[in-house]
LODRENKOL-829825 format. One record per residue (C-alpha): x, y, z; residue in one letter. Coordinates in steps of 0.02 Angstrom, whole numbers, plus 32768, in hexadecimal, padded with zeros to 4 digits. Example, Ala and Ser with C-alpha at 12.3 -4.5 7.8 and 13.67 -1.06 7.14 Angstrom:
82677F1F8186A;82AC7FCB8165S;
END
This chain:
800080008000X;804680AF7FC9X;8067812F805EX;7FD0819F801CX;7F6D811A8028X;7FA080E680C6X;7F7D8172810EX;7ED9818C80B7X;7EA580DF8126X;7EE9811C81C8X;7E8381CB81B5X;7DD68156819DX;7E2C80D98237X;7E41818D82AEX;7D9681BC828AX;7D54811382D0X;7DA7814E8379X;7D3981908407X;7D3482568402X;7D5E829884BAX;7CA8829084FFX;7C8E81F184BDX;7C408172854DX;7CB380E58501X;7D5F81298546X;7D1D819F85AEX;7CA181BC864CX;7C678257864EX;7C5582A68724X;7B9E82BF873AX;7B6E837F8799X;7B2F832C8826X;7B7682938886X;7B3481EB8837X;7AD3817388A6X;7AE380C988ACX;7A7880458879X;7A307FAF88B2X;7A1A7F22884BX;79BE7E818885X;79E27EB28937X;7AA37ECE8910X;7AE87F83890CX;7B487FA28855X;7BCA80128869X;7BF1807987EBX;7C2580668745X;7CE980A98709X;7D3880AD865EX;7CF1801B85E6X;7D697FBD8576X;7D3E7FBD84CBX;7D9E7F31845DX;7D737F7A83B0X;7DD8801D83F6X;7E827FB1842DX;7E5C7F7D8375X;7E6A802D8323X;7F1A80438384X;7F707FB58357X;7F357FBB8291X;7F698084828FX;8019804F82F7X;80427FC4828CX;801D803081E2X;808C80B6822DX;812880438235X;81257FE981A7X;81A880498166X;81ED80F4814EX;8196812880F1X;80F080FE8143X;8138813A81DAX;815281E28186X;80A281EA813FX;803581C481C3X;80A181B5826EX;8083825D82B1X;7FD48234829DX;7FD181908306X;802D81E8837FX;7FB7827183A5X;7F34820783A6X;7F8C818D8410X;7FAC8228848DX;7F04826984A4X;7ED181BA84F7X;7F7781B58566X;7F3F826E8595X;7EA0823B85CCX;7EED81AC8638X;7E8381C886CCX;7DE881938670X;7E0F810C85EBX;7E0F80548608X;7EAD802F864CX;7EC57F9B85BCX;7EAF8025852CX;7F13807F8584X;7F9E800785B2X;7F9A7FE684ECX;7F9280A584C2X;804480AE8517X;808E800E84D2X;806380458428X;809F80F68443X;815480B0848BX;814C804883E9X;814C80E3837EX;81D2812B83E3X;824F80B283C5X;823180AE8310X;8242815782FEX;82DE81608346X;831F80DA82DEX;82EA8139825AX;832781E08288X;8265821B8288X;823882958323X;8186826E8341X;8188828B8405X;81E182A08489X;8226822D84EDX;820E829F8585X;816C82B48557X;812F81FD8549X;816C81E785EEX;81348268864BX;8086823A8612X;80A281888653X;80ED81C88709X;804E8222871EX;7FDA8187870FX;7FA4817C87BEX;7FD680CD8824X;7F3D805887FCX;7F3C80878743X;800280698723X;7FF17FD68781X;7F717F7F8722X;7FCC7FDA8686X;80857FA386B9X;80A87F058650X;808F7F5D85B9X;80EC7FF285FFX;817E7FA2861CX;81697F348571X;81797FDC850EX;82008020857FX;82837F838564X;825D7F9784ABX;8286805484B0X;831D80338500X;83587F9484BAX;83E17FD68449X;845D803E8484X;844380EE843AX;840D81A18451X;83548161847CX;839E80DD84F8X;840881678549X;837A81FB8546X;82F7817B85AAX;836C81398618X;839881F8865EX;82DF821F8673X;82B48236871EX;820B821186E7X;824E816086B2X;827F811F8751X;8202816687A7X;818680F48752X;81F780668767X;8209806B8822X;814180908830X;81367FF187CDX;81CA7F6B87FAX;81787F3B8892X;80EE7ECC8832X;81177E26882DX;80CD7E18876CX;81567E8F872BX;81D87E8C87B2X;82357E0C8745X;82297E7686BCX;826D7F248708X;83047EC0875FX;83497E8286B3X;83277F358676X;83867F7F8703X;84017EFE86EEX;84327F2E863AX;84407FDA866CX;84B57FA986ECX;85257F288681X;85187F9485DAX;85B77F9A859CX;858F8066856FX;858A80DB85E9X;84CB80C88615X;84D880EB86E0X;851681B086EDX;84F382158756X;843D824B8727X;8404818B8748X;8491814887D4X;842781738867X;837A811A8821X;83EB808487F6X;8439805B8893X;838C808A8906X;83347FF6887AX;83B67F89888EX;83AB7FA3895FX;82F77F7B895BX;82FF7EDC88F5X;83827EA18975X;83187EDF8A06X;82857E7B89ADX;82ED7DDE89BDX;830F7DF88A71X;82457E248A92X;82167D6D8A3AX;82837D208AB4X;82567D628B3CX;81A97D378B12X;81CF7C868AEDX;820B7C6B8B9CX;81917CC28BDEX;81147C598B97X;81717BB58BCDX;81157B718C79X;818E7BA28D09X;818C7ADC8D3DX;81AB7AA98C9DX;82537B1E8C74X;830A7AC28C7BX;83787B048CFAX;83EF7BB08CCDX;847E7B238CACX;84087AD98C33X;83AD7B508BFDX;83887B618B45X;83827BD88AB7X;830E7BE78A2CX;83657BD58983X;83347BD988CBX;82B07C6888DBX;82A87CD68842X;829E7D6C88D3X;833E7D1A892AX;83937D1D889AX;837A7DC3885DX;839D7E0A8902X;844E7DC588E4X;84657DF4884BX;842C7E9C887AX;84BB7EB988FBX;85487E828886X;84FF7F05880BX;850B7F958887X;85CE7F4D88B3X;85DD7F4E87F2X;85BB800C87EFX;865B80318849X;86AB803587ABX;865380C18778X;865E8129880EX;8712817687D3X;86E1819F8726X;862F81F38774X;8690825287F3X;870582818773X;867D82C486FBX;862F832687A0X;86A8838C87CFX;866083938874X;86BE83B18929X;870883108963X;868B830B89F4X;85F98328897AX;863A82A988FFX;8645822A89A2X;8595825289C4X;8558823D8916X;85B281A888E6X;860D8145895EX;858E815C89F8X;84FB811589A9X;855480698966X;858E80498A1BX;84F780818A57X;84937FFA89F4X;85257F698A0FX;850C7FA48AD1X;84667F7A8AD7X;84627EEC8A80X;84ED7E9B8AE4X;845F7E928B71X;83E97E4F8AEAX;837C7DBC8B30X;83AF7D518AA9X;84657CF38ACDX;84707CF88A06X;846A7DA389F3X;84CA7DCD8A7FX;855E7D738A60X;856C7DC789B1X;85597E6989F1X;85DC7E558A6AX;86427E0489E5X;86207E938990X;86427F148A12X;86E97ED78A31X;87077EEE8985X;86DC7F8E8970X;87287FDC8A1FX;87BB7F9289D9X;87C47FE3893BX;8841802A88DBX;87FB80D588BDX;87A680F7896CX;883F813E89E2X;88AB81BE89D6X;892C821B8A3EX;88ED82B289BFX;882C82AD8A18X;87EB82788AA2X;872882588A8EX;874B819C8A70X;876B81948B10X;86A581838B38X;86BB80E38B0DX;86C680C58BD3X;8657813A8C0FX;85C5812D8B7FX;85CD80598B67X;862C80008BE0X;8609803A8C7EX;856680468C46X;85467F958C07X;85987F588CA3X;851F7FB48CF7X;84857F688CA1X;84C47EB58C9FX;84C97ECE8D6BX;84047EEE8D59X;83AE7E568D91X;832B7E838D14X;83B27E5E8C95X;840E7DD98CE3X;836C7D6B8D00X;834C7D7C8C3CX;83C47CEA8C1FX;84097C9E8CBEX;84977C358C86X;84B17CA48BEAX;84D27D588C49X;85487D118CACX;85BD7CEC8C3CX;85927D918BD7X;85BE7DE08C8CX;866F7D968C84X;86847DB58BD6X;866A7E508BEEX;86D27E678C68X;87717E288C32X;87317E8E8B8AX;87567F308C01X;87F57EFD8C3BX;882D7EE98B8BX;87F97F9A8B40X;884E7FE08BD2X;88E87F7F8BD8X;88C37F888B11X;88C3805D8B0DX;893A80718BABX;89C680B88B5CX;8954813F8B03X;88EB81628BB2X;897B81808C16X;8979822A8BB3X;88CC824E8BCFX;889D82938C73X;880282458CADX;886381A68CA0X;886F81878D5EX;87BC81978D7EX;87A881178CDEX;881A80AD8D34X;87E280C18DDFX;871E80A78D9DX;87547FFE8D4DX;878E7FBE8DFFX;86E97FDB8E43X;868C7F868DB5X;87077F068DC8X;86D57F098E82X;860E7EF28E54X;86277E788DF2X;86937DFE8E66X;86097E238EE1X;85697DF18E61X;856D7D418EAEX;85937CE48E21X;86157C8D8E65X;86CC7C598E4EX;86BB7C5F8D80X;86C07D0A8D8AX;873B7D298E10X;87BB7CCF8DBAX;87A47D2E8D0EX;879A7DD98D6FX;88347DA38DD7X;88937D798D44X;88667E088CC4X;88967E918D57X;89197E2A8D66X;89617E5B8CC1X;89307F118CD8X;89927F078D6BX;8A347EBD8D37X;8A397F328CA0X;8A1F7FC38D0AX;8AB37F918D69X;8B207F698CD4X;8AFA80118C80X;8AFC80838D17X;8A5280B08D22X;8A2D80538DE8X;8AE2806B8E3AX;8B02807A8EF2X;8B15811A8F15X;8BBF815C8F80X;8BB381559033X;8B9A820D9034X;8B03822A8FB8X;8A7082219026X;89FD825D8F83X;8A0081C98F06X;894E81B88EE4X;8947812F8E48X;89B180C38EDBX;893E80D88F6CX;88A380E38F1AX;88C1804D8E9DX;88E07FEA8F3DX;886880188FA9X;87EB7FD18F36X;883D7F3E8F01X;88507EF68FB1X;87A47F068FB5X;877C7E908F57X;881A7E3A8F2EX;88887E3A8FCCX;891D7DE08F97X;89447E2D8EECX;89C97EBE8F29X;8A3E7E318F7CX;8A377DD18EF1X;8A547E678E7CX;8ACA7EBD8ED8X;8B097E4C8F5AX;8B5D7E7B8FFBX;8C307E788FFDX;8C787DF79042X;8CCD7E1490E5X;8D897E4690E8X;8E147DC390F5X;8E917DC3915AX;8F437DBD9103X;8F8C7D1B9106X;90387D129124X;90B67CAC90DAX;90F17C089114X;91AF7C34913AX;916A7CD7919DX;90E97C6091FBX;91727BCB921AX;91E47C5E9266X;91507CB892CCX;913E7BF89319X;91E17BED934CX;91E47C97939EX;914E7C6F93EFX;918C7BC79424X;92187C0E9473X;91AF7CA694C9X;91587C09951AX;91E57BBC955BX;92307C4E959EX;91897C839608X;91957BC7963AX;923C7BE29681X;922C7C7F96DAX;917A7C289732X;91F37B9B9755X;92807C0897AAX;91F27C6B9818X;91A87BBC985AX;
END
């Protein structure tokens, strides 16, 4: 079929489409408040939006004429897409399956008019319409949605990159990844964003990312907690025992989710780079929030999930491109996500989540603070809150030994300061002081917490000297002293002799 005829079919196809005040698409608000009615002793309530099939009809015939080709799409798309519009505009009272379709169809003609170097809309535009939808209509609208979403941002391109730095994009998503029919579908989404090869997280997108990626890892740890929650008390194994649920499509994705966020810390020196921002600002907008999600998660109900977000934590507290002696906002790392998650894992709320499995997440994590701090010592030693670091580490060291949980932990604690200590030592940092520096705070301090909880770590650190000798003589001198001695004796003998 010729474009002029094409387009001479879509005209008669628009005209079959309801005008605005039509009753098909549209209810029209009465003056007064309707009543409701009773039917066969049963009150009706009343009536929304009807769906009309013949309409759905008209929108995929016009969409599917408009992208034949190019030069349909030339002839007749701006049409489609105005008419497509005015139902999308009207949102609040169509049927939410014409309208689900309206969108799909619309997102349709977007992507081929980008492939096609044809400006029929705005991106922008499109989605800003669909982030106004309010909550019941994009959720019964939201499969389709996100169908015409992944198709618009399939390909990597100027299309891909314009939606994906649309606020109005990711707001829709997170009002919509919740529902278990499309959850699936906005996690693969999210992951391709994440794994693209291109530059598709900046810094227009990086906080929606990570906060989506946090709640499908908190959504794991929820269906967890449910499952054992569910499970009769009498019937649940013992902490030693006690089980995890594995193979869930929401288990899975929360793991997957958290080694996405520790996959974004190969971004966050090429984002801070492109900032310019202060280095505090730049720790606030890029660093904080990936340890604030791995933080949380490493309390995460789910032993899965937490042991790859501690995994991952290590990881990235250990990374290349976090400390410098140039800056010292990295130093939060103690203050913002250690002491903090040592904090919440001494929450019996948090603790009773997974008996057997917090406990050794408690020892993990802390020998894991032992190790950035023996791990970053050098570089501290220059900083000057490092005493009160050091001195706060001792008494989370002293909480922990006295959780209760027994001589697993103080072994590990025992050993890890241990190491601390002895490198100290080594390196100068934890020295005696001389007999006439009464102010040596590290020295006094450090030990009056330690023998707290761990009495006899200074002797075995720094034990006492061993008494003086006395010089031993050699044998000649001691062979002649006897003789002289012997003879001293005989001598007294003989003047006690002479006086008897």
């Amino acid at each position: 079929m010729p474009p002029r005829a094409t387009k001479d079919l879509v005209l008669a196809l628009l005209e079959q489409l309801p005008q605005d005040s039509s009753p098909a698409v549209i209810v029209v608000k009465p003056d007064r408040p309707p009543t409701s009615i009773k039917t066969n002793g049963h009150q009706q309530g009343i009536r929304g939006p009807q769906y009309d099939p013949s309409l759905v009809y008209v929108l995929e015939l016009i969409t599917l004429l408009a992208v034949r080709d190019e030069s349909t799409l030339a002839a007749v798309g701006e049409l489609v897409v105005d008419a497509l519009q005015n139902i999308i505009r009207n949102a609040a009272n169509t049927h939410f399956m014409v309208l689900s379709r309206a969108v799909f169809y619309l997102l349709l003609l977007l992507q081929k008019s980008a492939i096609q170097d044809q400006s029929l809309v705005r991106p922008p535009v499109v989605l800003h319409m669909i982030s106004s939808f309010s909550q019941p209509k994009l959720e019964k609208s939201a499969a389709l949605i996100l169908k015409g979403l992944i198709v618009c941002i399939k390909e990597s391109g100027t299309l891909r990159n314009e939606i994906i730095n649309t606020p109005d994009f990711w707001s829709t998503i997170e009002r919509i990844h919740t529902m278990p029919a499309v959850s699936a579908g906005v996690f693969s989404l999210l992951k391709a964003v994440v794994e693209d090869g291109a530059p598709a997280v900046t810094a227009d997108n990086y906080e929606f990312v990570i906060g989506l990626l946090n709640s499908f890892a908190n959504a794991g740890g929820a269906a967890a907690a449910s499952q054992q929650q569910r499970e009769p008390s009498s019937r649940r194994p013992q902490p030693q025992e006690q089980a995890q649920p594995r193979g869930n499509d929401v288990f899975q994705r929360g793991e997957k989710a958290v080694d996405l966020v520790y996959q974004l810390t190969s971004r966050v020196t090429a984002l801070i780079e492109q900032s310019h921002l202060e280095r505090n600002d730049a720790w606030i907008t890029y660093w904080s929030p990936i340890f604030e999600c791995l933080r949380i998660q490493c309390e995460n109900p789910h032993r899965g999930i937490r042991r790859r977000a501690f995994t991952c934590l290590q990881g990235a507290l250990q990374s290349a491109e976090l400390a410098s002696t140039d800056h010292q906002e990295w130093t939060a790392i103690f203050s913002e996500v250690l002491f903090p998650l040592i904090e919440r894992l001494l929450k019996p709320e948090v603790y009773q989540a997974d008996l057997k499995g917090m406990s050794e997440t408690r020892v993990a994590v802390a020998k894991l603070l032992c190790k950035i701090f023996l791990h970053y010592l050098v570089t501290l030693a220059e900083w000057e809150g490092m005493e009160g670091t050091w001195f706060r580490i001792l008494d989370c060291m002293d909480r922990l030994m006295n959780s209760g949980q027994g001589s697993g932990m103080e072994e590990e604690i025992s050993e890890s300061l241990k190491n601390i200590l002895y490198f100290m030592k080594s390196d100068g940092y934890l020295v005696p002081p001389p007999p006439e520096e009464k102010d040596a705070p590290i020295w006094h301090e450090t030990w009056k917490r330690v023998d707290k909880f761990l009495p006899g770590m200074r002797k075995e650190i720094f034990p006492d000297p061993p008494p003086p000798q006395q010089k031993q003589q050699h044998p000649a001198e001691q062979n002649r002293l006897s003789t002289e001695q012997a003879k001293e004796v005989e001598k007294l003998a003989e003047t006690r002799t002479e006086e008897l």
